[in-house]
Backbone bond lengths (Angstrom), bond angles and torsions (degrees), N, CA, C in turn:
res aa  C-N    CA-C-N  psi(-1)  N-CA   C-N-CA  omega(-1)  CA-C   N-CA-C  phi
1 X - - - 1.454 - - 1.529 109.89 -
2 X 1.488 119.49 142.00 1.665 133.29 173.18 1.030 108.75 -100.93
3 X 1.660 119.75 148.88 1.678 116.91 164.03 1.315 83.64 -155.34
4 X 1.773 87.41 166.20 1.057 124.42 -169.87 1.584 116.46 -161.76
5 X 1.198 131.36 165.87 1.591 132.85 175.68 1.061 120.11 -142.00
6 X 1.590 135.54 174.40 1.132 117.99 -166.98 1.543 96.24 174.14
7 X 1.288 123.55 122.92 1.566 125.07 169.23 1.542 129.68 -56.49
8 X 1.158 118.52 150.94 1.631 124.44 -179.80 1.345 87.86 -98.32
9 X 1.747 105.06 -172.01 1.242 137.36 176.82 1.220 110.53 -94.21
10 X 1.263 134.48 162.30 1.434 134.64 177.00 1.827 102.93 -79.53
11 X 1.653 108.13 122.14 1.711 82.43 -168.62 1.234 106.01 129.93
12 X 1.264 119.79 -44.80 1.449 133.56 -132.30 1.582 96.79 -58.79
13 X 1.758 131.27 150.15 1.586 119.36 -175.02 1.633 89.88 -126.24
14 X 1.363 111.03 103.56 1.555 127.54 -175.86 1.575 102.64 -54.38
15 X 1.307 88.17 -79.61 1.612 110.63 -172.48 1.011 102.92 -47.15
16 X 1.836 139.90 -52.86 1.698 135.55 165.63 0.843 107.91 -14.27
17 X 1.346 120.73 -74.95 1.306 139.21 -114.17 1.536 98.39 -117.72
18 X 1.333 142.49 -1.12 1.251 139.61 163.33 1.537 109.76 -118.80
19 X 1.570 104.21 -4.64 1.620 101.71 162.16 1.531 137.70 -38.49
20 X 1.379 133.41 127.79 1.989 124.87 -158.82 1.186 123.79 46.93
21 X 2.062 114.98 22.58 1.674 100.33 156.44 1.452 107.13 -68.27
22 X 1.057 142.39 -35.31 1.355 141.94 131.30 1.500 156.95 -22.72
23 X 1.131 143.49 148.57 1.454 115.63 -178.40 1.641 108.22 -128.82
24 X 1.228 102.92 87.83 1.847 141.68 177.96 1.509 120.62 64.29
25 X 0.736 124.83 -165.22 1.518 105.55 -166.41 2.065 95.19 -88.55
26 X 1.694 84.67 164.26 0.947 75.72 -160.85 2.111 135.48 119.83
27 X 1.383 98.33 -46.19 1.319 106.99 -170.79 1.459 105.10 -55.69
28 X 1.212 140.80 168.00 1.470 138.18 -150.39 2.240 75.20 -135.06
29 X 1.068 138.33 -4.30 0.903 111.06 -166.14 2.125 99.44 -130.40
30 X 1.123 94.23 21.47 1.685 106.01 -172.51 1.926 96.09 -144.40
31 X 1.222 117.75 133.42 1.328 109.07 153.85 1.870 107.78 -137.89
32 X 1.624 95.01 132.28 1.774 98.92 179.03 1.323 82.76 -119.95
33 X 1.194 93.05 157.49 1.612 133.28 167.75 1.703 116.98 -157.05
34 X 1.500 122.15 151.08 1.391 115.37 176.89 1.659 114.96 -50.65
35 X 1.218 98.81 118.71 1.657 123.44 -169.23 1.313 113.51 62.16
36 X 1.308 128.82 59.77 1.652 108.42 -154.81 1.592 79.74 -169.50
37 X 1.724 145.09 143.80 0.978 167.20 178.94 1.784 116.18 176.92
38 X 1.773 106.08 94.87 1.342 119.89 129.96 1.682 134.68 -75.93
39 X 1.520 100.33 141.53 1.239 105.17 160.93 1.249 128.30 -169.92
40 X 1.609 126.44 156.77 1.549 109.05 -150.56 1.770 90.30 -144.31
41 X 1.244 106.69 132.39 1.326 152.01 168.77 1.340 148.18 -71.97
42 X 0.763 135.57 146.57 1.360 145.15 155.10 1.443 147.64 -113.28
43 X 1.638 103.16 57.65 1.417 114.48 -156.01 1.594 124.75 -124.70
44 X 1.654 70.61 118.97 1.679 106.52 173.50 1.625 102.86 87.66
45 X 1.398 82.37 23.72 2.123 104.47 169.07 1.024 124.24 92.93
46 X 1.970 108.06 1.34 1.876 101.39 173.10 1.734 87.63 -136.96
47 X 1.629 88.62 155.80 1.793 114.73 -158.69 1.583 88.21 -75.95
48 X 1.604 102.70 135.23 1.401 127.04 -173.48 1.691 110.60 -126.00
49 X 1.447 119.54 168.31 1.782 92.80 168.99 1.396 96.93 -158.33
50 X 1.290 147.16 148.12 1.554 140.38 -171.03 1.446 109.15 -132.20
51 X 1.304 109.31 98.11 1.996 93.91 177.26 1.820 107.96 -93.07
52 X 1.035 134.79 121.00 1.222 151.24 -152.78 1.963 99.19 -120.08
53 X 1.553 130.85 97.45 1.110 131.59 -175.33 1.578 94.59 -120.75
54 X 1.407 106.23 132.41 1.404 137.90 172.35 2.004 100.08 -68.30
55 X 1.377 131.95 135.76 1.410 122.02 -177.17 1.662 87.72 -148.06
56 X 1.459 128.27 98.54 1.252 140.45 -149.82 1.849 115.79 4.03
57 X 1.533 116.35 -62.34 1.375 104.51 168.04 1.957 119.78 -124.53
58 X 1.448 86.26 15.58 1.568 86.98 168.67 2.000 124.55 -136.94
59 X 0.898 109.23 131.37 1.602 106.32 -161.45 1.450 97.29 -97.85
60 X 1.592 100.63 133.99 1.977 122.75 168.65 1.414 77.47 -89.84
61 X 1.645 75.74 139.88 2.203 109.25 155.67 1.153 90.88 -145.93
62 X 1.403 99.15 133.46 1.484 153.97 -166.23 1.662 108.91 -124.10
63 X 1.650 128.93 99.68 1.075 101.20 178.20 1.816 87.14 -137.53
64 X 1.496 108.40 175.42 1.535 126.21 -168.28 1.250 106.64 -126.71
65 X 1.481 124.54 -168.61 1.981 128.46 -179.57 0.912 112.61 42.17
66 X 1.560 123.44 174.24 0.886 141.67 -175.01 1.892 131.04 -70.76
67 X 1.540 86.09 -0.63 2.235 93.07 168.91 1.649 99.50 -111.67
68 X 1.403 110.74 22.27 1.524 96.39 -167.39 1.738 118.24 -59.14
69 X 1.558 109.79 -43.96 1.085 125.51 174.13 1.974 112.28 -52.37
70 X 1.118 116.00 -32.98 1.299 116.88 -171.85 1.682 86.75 -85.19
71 X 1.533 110.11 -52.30 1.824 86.46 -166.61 1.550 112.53 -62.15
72 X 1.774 131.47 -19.65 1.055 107.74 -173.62 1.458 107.07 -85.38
73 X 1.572 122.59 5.71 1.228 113.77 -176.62 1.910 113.29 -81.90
74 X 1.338 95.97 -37.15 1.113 123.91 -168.74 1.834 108.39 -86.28
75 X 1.625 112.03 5.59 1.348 104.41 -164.34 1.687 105.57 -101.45
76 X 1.249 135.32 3.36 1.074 139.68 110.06 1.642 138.95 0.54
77 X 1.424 107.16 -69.49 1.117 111.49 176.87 1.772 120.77 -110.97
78 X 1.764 105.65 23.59 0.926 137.54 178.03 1.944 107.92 -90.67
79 X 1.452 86.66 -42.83 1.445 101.53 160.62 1.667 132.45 -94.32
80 X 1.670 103.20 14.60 1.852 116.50 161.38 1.829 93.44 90.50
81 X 1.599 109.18 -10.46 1.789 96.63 -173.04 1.147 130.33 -42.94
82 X 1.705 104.23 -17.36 1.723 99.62 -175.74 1.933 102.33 -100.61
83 X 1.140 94.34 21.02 1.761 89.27 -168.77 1.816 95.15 -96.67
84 X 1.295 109.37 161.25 1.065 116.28 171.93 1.736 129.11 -131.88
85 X 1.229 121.94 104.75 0.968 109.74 -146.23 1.875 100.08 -91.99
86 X 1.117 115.35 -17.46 1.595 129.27 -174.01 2.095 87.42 -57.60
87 X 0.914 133.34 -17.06 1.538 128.84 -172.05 1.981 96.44 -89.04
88 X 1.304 128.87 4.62 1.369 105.23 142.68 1.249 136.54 -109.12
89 X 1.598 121.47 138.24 1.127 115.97 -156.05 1.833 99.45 -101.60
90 X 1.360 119.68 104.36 1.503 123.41 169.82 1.124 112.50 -44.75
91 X 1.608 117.85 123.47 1.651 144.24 -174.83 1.783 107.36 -96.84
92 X 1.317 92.21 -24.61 1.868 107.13 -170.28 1.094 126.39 -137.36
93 X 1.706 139.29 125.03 1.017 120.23 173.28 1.599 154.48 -69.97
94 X 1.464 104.32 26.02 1.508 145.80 157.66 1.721 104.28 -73.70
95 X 1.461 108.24 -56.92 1.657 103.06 -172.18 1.542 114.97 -78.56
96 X 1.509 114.03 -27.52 1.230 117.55 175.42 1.194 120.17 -78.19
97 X 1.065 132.18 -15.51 1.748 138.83 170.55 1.207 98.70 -81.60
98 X 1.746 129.41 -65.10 1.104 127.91 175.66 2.081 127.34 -49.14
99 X 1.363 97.88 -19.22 1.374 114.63 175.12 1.505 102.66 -78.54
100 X 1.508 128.89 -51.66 1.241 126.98 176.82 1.477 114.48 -57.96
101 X 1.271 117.35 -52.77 1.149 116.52 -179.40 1.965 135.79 -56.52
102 X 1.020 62.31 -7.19 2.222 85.83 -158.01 1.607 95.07 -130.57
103 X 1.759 112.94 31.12 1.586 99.32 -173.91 1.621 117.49 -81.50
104 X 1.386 99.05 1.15 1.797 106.47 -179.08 1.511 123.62 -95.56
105 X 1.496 91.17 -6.65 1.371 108.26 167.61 1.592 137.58 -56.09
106 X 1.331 145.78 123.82 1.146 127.76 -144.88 1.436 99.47 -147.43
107 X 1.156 133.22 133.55 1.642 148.17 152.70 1.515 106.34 -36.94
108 X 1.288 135.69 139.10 1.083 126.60 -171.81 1.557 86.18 -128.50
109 X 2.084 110.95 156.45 0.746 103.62 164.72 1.588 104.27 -122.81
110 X 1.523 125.95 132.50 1.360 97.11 171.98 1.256 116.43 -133.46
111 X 1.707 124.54 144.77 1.631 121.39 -174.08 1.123 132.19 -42.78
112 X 1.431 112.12 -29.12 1.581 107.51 -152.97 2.126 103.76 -100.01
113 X 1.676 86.27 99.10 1.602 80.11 -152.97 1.744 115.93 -91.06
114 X 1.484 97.12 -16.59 1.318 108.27 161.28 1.829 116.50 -52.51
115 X 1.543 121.86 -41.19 0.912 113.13 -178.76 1.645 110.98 -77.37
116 X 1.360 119.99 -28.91 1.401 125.56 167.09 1.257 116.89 -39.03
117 X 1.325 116.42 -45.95 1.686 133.04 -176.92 1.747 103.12 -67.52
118 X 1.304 109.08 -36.10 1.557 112.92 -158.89 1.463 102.95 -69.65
119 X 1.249 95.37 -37.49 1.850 115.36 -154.26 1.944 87.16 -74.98
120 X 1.443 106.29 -63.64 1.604 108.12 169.77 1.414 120.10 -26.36
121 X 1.468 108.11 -69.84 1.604 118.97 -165.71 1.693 110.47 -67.64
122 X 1.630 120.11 -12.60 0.903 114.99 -166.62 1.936 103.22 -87.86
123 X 1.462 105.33 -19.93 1.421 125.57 -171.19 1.519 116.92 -92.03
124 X 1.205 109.72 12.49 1.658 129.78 -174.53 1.504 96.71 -83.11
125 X 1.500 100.93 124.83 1.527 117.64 172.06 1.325 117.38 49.39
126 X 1.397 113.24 19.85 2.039 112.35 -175.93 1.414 91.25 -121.40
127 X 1.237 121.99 168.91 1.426 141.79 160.58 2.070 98.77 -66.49
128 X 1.077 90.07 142.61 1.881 99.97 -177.06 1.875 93.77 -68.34
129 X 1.027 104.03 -31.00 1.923 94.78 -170.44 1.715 96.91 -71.30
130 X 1.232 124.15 -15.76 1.445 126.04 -175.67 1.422 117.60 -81.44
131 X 1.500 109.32 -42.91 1.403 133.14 -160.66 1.650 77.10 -84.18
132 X 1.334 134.93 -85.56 1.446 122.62 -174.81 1.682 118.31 -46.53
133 X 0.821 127.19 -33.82 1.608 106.72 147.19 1.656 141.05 -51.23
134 X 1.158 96.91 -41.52 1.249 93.11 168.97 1.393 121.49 -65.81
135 X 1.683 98.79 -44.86 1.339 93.62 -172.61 1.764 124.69 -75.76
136 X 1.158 113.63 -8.14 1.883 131.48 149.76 1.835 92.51 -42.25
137 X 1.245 110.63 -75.95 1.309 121.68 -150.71 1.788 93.23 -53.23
138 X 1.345 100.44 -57.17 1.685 99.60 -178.05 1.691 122.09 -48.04
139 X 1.373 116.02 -21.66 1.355 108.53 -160.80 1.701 95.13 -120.19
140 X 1.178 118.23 -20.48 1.178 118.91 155.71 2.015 128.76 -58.23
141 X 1.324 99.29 -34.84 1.487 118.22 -179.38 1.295 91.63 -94.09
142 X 1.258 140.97 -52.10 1.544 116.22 -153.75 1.511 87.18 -132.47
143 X 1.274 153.58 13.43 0.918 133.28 173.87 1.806 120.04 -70.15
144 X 1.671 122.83 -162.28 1.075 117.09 -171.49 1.910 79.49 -148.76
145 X 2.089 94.74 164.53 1.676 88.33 -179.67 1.398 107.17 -100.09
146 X 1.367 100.93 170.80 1.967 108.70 -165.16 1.431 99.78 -115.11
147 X 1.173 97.93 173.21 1.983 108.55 163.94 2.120 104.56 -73.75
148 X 1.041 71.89 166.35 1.843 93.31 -169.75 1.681 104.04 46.24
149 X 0.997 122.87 63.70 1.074 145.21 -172.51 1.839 125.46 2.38
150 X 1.611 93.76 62.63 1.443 119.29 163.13 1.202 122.86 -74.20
151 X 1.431 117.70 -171.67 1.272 118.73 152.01 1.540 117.39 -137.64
152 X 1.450 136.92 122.08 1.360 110.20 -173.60 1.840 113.51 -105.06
153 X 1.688 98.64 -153.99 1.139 112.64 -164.74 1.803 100.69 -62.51
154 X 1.392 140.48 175.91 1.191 139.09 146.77 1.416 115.68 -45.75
155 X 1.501 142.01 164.55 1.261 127.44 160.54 1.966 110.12 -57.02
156 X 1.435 103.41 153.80 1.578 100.64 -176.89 1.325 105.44 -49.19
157 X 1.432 102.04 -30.96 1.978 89.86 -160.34 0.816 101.40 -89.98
158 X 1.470 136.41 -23.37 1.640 120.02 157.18 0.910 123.98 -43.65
159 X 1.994 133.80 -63.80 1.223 149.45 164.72 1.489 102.52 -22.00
160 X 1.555 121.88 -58.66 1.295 116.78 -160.28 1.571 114.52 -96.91
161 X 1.549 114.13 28.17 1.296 139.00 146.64 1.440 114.50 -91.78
162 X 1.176 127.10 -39.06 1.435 118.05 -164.05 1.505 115.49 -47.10
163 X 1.066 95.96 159.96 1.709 103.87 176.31 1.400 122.69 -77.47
164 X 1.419 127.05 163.12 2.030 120.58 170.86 1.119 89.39 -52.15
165 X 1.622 126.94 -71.14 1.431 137.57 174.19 1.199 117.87 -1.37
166 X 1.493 114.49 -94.88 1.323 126.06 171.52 1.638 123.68 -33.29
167 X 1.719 119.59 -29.99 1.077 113.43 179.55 1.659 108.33 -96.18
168 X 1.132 108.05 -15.78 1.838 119.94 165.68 1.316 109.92 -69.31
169 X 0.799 148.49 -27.04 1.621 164.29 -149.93 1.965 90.17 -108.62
170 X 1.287 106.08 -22.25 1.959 94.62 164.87 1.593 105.78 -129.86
171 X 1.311 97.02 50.58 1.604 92.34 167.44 1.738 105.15 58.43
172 X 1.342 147.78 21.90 1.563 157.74 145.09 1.565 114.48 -63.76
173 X 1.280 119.41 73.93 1.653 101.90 168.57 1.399 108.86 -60.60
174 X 1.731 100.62 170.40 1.225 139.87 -177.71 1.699 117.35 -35.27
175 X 1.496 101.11 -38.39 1.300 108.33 -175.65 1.918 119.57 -99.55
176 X 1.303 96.21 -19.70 1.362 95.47 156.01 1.845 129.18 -74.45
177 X 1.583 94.43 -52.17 1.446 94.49 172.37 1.207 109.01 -57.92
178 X 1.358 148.90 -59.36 1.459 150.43 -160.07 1.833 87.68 -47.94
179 X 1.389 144.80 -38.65 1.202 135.54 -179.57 1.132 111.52 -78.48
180 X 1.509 123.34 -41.95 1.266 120.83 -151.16 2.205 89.58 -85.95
181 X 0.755 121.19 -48.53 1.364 108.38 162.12 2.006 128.88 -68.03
182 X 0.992 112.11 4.88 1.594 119.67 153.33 1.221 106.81 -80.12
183 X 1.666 117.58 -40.32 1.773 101.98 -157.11 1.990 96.98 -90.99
184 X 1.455 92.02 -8.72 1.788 98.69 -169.44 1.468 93.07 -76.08
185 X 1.053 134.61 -26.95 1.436 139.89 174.18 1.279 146.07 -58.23
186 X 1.515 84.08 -42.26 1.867 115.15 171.43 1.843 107.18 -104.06
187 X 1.296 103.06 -9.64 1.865 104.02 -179.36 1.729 115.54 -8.62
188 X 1.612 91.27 -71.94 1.624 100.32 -164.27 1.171 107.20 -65.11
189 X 1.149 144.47 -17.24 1.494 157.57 134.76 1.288 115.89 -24.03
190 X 1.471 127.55 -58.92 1.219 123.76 178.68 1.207 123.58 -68.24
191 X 1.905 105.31 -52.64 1.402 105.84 166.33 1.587 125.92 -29.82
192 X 1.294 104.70 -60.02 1.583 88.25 168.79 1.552 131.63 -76.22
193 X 1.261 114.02 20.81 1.383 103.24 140.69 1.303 134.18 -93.73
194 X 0.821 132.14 -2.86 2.006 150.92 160.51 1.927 89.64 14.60
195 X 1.544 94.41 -56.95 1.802 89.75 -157.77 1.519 101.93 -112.19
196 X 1.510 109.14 9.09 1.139 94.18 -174.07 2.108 119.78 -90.89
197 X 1.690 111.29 133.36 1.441 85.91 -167.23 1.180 135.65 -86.14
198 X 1.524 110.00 35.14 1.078 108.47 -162.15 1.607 87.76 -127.45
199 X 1.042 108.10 28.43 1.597 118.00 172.77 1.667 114.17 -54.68
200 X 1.801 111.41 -65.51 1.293 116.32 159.11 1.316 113.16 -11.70
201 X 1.671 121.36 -82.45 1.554 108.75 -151.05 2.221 105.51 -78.53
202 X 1.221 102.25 -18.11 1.357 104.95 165.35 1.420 103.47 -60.83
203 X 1.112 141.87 -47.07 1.116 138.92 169.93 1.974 125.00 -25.60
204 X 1.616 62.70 -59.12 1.914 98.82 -173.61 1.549 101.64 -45.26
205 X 1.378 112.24 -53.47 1.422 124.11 -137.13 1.702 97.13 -88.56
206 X 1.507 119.24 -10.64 1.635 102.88 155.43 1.193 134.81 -106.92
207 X 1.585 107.87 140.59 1.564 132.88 -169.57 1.602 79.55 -25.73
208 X 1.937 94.93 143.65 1.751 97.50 159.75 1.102 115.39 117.59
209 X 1.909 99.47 -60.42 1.666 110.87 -165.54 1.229 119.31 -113.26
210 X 1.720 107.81 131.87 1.218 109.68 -144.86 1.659 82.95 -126.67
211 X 1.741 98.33 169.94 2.083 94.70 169.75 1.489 127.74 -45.46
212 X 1.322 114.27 -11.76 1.435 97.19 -177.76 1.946 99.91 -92.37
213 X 1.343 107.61 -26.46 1.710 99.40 -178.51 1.404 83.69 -76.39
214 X 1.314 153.52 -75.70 1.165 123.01 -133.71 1.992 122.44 -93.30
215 X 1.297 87.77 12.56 1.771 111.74 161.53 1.625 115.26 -91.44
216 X 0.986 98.00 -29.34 2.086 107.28 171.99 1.746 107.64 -81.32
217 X 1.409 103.17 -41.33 1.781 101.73 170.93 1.723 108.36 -65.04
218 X 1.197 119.41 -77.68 1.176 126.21 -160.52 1.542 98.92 -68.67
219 X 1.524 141.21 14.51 1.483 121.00 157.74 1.843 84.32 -118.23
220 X 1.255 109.62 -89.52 1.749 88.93 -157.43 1.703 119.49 -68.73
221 X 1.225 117.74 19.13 2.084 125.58 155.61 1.100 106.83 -102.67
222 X 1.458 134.86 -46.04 1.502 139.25 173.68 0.964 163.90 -93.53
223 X 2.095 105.40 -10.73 0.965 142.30 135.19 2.000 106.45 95.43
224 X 1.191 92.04 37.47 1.599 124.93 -159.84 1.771 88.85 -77.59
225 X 1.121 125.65 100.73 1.453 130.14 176.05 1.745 117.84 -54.37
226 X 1.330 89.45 -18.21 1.615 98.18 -155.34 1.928 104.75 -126.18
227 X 1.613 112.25 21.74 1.249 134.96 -167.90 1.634 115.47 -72.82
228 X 1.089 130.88 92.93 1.494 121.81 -174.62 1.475 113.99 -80.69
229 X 1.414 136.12 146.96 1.098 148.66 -157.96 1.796 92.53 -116.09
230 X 1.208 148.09 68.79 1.308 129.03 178.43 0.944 119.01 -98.04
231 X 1.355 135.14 152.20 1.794 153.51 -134.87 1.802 100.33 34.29
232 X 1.405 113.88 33.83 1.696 85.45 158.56 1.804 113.53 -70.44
233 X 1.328 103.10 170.28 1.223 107.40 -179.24 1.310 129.18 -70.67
234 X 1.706 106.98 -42.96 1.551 126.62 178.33 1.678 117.38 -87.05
235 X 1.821 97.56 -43.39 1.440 101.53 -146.18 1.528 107.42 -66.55
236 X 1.310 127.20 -4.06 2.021 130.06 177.86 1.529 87.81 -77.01
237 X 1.084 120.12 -43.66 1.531 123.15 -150.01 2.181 89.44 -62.02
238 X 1.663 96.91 -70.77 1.118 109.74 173.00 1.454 135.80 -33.44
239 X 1.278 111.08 -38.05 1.357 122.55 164.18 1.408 118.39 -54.66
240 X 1.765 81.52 -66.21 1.789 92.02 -165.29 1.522 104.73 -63.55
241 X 1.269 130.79 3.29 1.908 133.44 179.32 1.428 94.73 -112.39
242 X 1.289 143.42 -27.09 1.213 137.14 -176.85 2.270 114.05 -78.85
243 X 1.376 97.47 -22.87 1.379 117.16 -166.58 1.570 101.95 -106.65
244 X 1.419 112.52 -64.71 1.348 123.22 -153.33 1.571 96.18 -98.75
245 X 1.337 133.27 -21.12 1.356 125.11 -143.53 1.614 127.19 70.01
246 X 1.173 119.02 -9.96 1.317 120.90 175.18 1.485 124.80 -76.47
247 X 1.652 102.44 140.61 1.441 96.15 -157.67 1.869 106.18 -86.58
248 X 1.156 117.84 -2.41 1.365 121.00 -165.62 1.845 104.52 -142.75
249 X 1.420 117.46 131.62 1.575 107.43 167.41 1.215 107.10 -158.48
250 X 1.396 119.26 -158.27 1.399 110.77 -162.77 1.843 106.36 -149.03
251 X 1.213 101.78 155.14 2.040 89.69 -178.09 1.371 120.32 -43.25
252 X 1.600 126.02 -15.99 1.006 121.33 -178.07 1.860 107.22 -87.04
253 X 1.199 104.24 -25.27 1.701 97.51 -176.71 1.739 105.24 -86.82
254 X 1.720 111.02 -34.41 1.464 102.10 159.81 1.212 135.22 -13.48
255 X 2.065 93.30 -76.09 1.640 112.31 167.06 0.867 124.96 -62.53
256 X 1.338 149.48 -28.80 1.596 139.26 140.24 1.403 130.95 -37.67
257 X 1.322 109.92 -21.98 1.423 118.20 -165.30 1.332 84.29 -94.13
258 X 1.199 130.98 -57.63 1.917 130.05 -152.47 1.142 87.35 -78.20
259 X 1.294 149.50 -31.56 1.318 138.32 -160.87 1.452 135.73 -41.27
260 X 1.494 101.95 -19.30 1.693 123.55 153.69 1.404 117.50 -58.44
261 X 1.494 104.95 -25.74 1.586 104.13 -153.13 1.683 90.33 -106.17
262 X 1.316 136.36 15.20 1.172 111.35 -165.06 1.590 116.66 -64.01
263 X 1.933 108.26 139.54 1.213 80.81 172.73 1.331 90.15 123.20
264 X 1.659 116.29 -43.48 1.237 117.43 -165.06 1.486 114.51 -146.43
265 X 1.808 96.88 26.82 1.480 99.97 -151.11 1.812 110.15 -88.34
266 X 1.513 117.69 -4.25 1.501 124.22 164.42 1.467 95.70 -88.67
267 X 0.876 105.76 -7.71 2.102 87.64 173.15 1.717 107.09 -80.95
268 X 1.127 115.31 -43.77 1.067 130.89 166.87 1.593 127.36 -44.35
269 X 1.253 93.92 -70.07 1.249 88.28 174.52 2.006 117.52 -79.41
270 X 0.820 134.33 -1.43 1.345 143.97 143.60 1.541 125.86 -52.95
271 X 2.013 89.25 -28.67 1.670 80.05 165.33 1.280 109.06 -107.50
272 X 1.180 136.73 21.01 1.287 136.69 153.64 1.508 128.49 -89.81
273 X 1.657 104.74 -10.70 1.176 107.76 171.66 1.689 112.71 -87.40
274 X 1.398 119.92 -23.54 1.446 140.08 -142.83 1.660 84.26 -102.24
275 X 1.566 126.02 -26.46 1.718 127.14 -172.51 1.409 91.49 -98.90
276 X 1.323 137.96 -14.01 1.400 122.30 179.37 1.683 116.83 86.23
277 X 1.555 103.57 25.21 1.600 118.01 -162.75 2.002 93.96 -76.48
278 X 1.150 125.59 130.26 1.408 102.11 -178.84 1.611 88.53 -158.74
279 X 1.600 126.74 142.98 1.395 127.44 170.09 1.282 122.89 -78.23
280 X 1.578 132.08 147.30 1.147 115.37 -176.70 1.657 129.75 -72.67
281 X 1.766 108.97 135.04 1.448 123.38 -150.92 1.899 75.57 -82.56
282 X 1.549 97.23 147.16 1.611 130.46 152.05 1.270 118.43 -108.66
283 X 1.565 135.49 137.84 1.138 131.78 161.74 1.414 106.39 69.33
284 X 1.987 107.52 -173.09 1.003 102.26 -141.70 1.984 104.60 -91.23
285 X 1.249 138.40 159.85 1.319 128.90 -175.48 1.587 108.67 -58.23
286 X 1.279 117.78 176.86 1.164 109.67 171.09 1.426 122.67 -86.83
287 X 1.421 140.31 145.71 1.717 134.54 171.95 1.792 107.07 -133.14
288 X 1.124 103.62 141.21 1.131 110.70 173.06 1.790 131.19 -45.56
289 X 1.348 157.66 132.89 1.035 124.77 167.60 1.174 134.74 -102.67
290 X 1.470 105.02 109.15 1.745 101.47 -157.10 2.043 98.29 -79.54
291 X 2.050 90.21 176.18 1.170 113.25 154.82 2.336 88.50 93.55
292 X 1.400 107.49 15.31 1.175 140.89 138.12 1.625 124.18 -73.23
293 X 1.482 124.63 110.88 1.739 104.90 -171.12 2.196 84.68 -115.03
């Protein structure tokens, strides 16, 4: 095992700011607690694990396997330290209250980007309480055990063996798994793009992933200030009621609305998710429809 330490900011918003490295409570392969974030990996194709403890203004990292040295290098900006959030300039007095309030809040960036993609593609068109179920069920059934006593994903190349079957058998249709085993395929591939910027259209270019997975990687995996989320389900709605008052809108009134903010427009809307800004829901939520393979 490696360690290392390293000071916060005065301010600093733990829990913010390490909020959905995980997928909901629960995940067998993430553990939060107040000031406290494990999590275990699969990067750059061998099992890694990072326990990250808050110690009033300075945080121990603790990491294991064979990326340990890279995660404690990288655990820094795992916790948003190199992000800066003083670079948006509030257009409204919704963002500037919400900017004060949420000022410890931080963009995170984190390496392991294949799993960024996984966690994304697995959250396509389902309710998030669905997508984190399944993915319990997945790492529980086929997973393997971690340091600080996790459990993680299967190896990629296992994952990107599994059967439709096997991923039907946790609530995964046809069209998710067919992604989630493309990106399990190319993993160690991605990982090393972490810094590379042409990550985005690599993104692009596998079956599956469309702007909204690779707008969810590159703002909450990459810490992309300026990250658009398009075809989410809520967040046009949210905007266009947070800006305009309107209770319903569409990606095109989104981008009109942030259009002040370019530049800075996932900071933004991150702090509207982090204030609890949300338009009013009609009818029934969305659910998947199983018994589809």
């Amino acid at each position: 095992m490696l360690s290392t330490s390293f000071s916060l900011p005065a301010g600093f918003d733990f829990e913010g700011t390490t909020l959905l490295v995980g997928i909901g409570q629960g995940d067998p392969t993430t553990r939060r607690a107040p000031g406290r974030l494990s999590k275990a990996v699969w990067l750059h194709g061998e099992l890694s694990a990072i326990d990250l403890e808050r110690r009033d203004a300075t945080v121990v990292a603790r990491a294991e396997g064979p990326g340990a040295e890279l995660l404690l290098r990288e655990a820094p900006a795992i916790l948003g330290l190199h992000d800066d959030p003083t670079a948006l300039v509030p257009r409204h007095e919704l963002i500037a209250t919400l900017a004060r309030r949420h000022a410890g809040l931080r963009l995170r960036r984190l390496p392991w980007i294949a799993d960024c993609v996984y966690h994304a593609v697995l959250q396509q068109k389902v309710a998030f309480r669905d997508a984190a179920e399944s993915h319990r069920w997945l790492v529980r059934r086929h997973g393997v055990d971690a340091p600080f006593g996790l459990r993680a994903l299967p190896p990629w190349e296992a994952l990107a063996k599994l059967s439709a079957d096997d991923f039907f058998g946790v609530q995964i249709e046809r069209q998710r798994s067919d992604t989630v085993r493309m990106v399990a395929s190319v993993a160690r591939r991605l990982d090393a793009l972490a810094d590379d910027p042409t990550l985005p259209d690599k993104l692009r270019s596998i079956r599956g992933v469309g702007p909204w997975t690779v707008g969810t990687v590159m703002g909450h995996g990459r810490g992309d200030p300026d990250a658009l989320l398009l075809g989410d389900y809520h967040l046009p709605n949210t905007v266009a009621f947070a800006f305009a008052g309107e209770p319903r809108g569409d990606d095109a009134r989104m981008l009109e609305l942030l259009e002040p903010y370019v530049g800075q427009r996932f900071r933004v809307l991150r702090l509207l998710m982090a204030g609890g800004v949300g338009a009013p829901r009609y009818g029934p939520r969305m659910r998947p429809q199983w018994g589809r393979r």
